[in-house]
C-alpha positions as CSV (number, residue, x, y, z in Angstrom):
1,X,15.2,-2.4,12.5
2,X,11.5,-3.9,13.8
3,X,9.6,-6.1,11.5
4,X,6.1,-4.7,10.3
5,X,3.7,-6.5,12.3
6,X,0.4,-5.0,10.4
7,X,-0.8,-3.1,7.5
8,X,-3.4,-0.2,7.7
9,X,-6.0,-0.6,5.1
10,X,-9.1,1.4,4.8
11,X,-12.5,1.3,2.5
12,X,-12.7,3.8,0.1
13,X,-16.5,4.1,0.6
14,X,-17.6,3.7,4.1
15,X,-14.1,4.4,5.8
16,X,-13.5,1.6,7.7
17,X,-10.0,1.1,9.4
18,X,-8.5,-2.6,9.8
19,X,-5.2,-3.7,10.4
20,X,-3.9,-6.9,9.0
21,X,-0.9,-8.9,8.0
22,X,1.3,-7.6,5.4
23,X,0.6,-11.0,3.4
24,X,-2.8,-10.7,3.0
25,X,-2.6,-7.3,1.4
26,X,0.5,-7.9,-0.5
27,X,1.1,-11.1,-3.5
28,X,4.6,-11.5,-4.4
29,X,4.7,-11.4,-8.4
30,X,7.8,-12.6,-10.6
31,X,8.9,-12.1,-14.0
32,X,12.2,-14.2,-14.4
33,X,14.4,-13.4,-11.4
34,X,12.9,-10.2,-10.8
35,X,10.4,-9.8,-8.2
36,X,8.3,-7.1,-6.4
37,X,5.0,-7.1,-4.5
38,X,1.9,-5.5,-5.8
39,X,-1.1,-4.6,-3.6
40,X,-4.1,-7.5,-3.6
41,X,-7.8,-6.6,-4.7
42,X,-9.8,-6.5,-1.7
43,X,-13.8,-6.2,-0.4
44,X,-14.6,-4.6,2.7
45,X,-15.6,-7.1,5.1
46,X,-18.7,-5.1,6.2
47,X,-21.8,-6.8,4.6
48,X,-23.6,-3.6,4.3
49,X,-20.7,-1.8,2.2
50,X,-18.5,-4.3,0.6
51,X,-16.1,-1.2,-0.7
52,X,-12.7,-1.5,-1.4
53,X,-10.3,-1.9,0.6
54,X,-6.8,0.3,0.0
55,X,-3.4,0.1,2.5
56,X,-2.8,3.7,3.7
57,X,-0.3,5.8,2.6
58,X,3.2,5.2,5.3
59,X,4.3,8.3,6.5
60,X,7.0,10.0,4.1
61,X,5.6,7.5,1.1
62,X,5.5,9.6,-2.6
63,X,1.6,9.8,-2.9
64,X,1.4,10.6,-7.0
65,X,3.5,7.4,-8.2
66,X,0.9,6.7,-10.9
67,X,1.8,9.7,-12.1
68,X,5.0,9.4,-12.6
69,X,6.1,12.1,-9.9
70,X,8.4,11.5,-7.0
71,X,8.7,14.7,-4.7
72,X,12.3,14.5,-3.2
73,X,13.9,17.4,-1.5
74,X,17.0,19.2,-2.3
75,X,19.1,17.7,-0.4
76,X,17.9,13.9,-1.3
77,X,18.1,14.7,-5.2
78,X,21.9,13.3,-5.3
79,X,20.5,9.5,-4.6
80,X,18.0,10.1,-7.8
Protein backbone atom coordinates (compact mmCIF):
# COMPACT_ATOMS: atom_id res chain seq x y z
CA UNK A 1 0.00 0.00 0.00
CA UNK A 2 1.66 3.69 -0.93
CA UNK A 3 2.32 6.07 1.86
CA UNK A 4 0.24 9.44 1.69
CA UNK A 5 2.67 11.90 0.48
CA UNK A 6 0.16 15.10 0.87
CA UNK A 7 -3.04 16.27 2.23
CA UNK A 8 -5.62 18.50 0.25
CA UNK A 9 -6.80 21.34 2.28
CA UNK A 10 -8.91 24.14 1.09
CA UNK A 11 -10.22 27.74 2.51
CA UNK A 12 -13.62 27.84 3.36
CA UNK A 13 -13.88 31.48 2.18
CA UNK A 14 -11.82 32.24 -0.79
CA UNK A 15 -11.32 28.53 -2.04
CA UNK A 16 -7.83 28.21 -2.18
CA UNK A 17 -6.31 24.63 -2.87
CA UNK A 18 -2.86 23.63 -1.21
CA UNK A 19 -1.35 20.50 -0.60
CA UNK A 20 0.76 19.77 2.30
CA UNK A 21 2.15 17.18 4.65
CA UNK A 22 -0.16 15.08 6.54
CA UNK A 23 1.69 16.36 9.86
CA UNK A 24 1.09 19.73 9.52
CA UNK A 25 -2.67 19.21 9.25
CA UNK A 26 -2.89 16.47 11.62
CA UNK A 27 -1.62 16.58 15.89
CA UNK A 28 -1.51 13.21 17.40
CA UNK A 29 -3.58 13.50 20.79
CA UNK A 30 -3.43 10.87 23.72
CA UNK A 31 -5.53 10.00 26.51
CA UNK A 32 -3.69 7.08 28.39
CA UNK A 33 -2.72 4.47 25.81
CA UNK A 34 -5.29 5.44 23.45
CA UNK A 35 -4.42 7.63 20.64
CA UNK A 36 -6.09 9.17 17.49
CA UNK A 37 -5.27 12.26 15.34
CA UNK A 38 -7.58 15.26 15.22
CA UNK A 39 -7.43 17.83 12.42
CA UNK A 40 -5.14 21.20 13.45
CA UNK A 41 -6.73 24.86 13.37
CA UNK A 42 -5.45 26.46 10.40
CA UNK A 43 -5.33 30.27 8.51
CA UNK A 44 -5.17 30.61 4.94
CA UNK A 45 -1.89 31.66 3.96
CA UNK A 46 -3.26 34.35 1.59
CA UNK A 47 -2.80 37.84 3.37
CA UNK A 48 -5.87 39.17 1.75
CA UNK A 49 -8.26 36.25 3.08
CA UNK A 50 -6.80 34.61 6.07
CA UNK A 51 -9.95 31.87 5.99
CA UNK A 52 -9.77 28.66 7.23
CA UNK A 53 -8.28 26.11 6.13
CA UNK A 54 -10.19 22.51 6.07
CA UNK A 55 -8.51 18.89 4.59
CA UNK A 56 -10.95 17.75 1.80
CA UNK A 57 -13.14 15.09 2.06
CA UNK A 58 -10.99 11.42 0.65
CA UNK A 59 -13.02 9.76 -1.80
CA UNK A 60 -15.47 7.18 -0.15
CA UNK A 61 -14.93 9.20 3.43
CA UNK A 62 -18.63 9.32 5.50
CA UNK A 63 -19.23 13.16 5.13
CA UNK A 64 -22.01 13.58 8.17
CA UNK A 65 -19.72 12.09 11.18
CA UNK A 66 -20.69 15.02 13.36
CA UNK A 67 -23.80 13.82 13.13
CA UNK A 68 -23.55 10.74 14.14
CA UNK A 69 -24.49 9.09 10.65
CA UNK A 70 -22.30 6.66 8.86
CA UNK A 71 -23.87 5.62 5.36
CA UNK A 72 -22.71 2.03 4.65
CA UNK A 73 -24.17 -0.11 2.01
CA UNK A 74 -25.91 -3.35 2.32
CA UNK A 75 -23.57 -5.41 1.74
CA UNK A 76 -20.76 -3.63 4.19
CA UNK A 77 -23.48 -3.59 7.12
CA UNK A 78 -22.05 -7.16 8.48
CA UNK A 79 -18.50 -5.27 9.53
CA UNK A 80 -20.78 -2.61 11.65
Amino acid sequence: MPSVNWVLIYCTSCGERRKIAPERVYELRKMGELEWTQPRALECPIPTCKGRMLSAPEYGEPLLVAQGFWPMSSDAEWMA
